[in-house]
C-alpha positions in Angstrom: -2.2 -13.8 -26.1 -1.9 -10.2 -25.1 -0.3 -9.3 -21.8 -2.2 -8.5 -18.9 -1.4 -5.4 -17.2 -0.3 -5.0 -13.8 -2.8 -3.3 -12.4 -4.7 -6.4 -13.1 -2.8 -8.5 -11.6 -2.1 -6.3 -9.0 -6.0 -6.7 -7.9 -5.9 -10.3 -8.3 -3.4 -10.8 -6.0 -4.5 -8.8 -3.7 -7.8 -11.1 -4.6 -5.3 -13.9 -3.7 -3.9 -12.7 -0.2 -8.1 -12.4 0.9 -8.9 -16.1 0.1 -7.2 -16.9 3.8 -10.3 -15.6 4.6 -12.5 -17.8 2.7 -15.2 -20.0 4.5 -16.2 -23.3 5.2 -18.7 -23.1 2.7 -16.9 -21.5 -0.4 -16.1 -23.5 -3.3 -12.8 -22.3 -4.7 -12.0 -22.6 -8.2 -8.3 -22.6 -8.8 -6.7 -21.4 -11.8 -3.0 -22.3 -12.2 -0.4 -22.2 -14.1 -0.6 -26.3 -14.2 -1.9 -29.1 -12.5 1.5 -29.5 -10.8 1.5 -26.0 -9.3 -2.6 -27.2 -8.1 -0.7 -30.0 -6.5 1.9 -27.7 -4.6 -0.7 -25.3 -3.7 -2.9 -28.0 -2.0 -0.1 -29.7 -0.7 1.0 -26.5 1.3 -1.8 -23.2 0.9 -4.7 -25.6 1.0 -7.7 -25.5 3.6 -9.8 -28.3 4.4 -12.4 -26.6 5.2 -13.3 -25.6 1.3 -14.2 -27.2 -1.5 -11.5 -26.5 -3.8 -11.0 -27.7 -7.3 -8.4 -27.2 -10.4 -9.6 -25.2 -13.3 -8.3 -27.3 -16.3 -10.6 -25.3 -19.3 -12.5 -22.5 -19.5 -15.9 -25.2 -20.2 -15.0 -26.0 -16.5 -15.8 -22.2 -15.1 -19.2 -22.3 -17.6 -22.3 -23.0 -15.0 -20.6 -22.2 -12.3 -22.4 -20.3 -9.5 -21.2 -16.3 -9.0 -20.9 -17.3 -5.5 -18.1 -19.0 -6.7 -14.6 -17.7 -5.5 -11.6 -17.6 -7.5 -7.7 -18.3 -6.8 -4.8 -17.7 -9.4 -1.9 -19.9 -9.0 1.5 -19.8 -10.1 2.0 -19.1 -13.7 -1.3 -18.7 -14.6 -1.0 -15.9 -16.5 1.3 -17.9 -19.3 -1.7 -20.2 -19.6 -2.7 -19.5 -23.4 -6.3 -19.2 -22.5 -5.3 -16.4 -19.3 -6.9 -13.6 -21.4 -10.3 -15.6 -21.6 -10.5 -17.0 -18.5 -9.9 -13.5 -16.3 -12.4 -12.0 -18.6 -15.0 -15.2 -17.7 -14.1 -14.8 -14.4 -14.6 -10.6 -14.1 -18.2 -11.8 -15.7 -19.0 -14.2 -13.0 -18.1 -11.5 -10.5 -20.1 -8.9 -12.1 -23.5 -11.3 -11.4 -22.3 -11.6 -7.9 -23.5 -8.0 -7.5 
């Protein structure tokens, strides 16, 4: 896996700080480190109000709608498929447009 650079990570969580302003109707697709650091993100950070749902595989963020919105969790960027799945996501954000 090659490292991510900060800049990138930078704007994600900067991507991260605005999802306190997510709405009612957003469906949240939450990439994490693990499913425990889901857990302790739902258990503390989570809104009732969304529709919000761990991102196991990359096959799970295939099909999804670009009005999707995305969270990064944790150690997510250890995950060995990190690389793939922020350049998926930067795809589905590129057909938001």
């Amino acid at each position: 896996m090659s490292i991510i650079d900060k800049e990138v990570i930078q704007r994600l969580m900067k991507k991260a700080e605005a999802a306190i302003r997510i709405k009612r109707e957003d469906r949240v697709a939450i990439i994490a480190g693990n499913y425990q650091q889901f857990k302790h993100w739902r258990e503390n950070e989570y809104n009732p109000r969304t529709e919000a749902f761990y991102v196991a595989s990359l096959d799970q963020l295939r099909g999804l709608d670009p009005t999707t919105k995305f969270l990064f969790v944790g150690t997510w960027t250890e995950r060995p498929d990190a690389d793939t799945m922020l350049e998926y996501v930067r795809y589905l954000e590129s057909r938001r447009k």
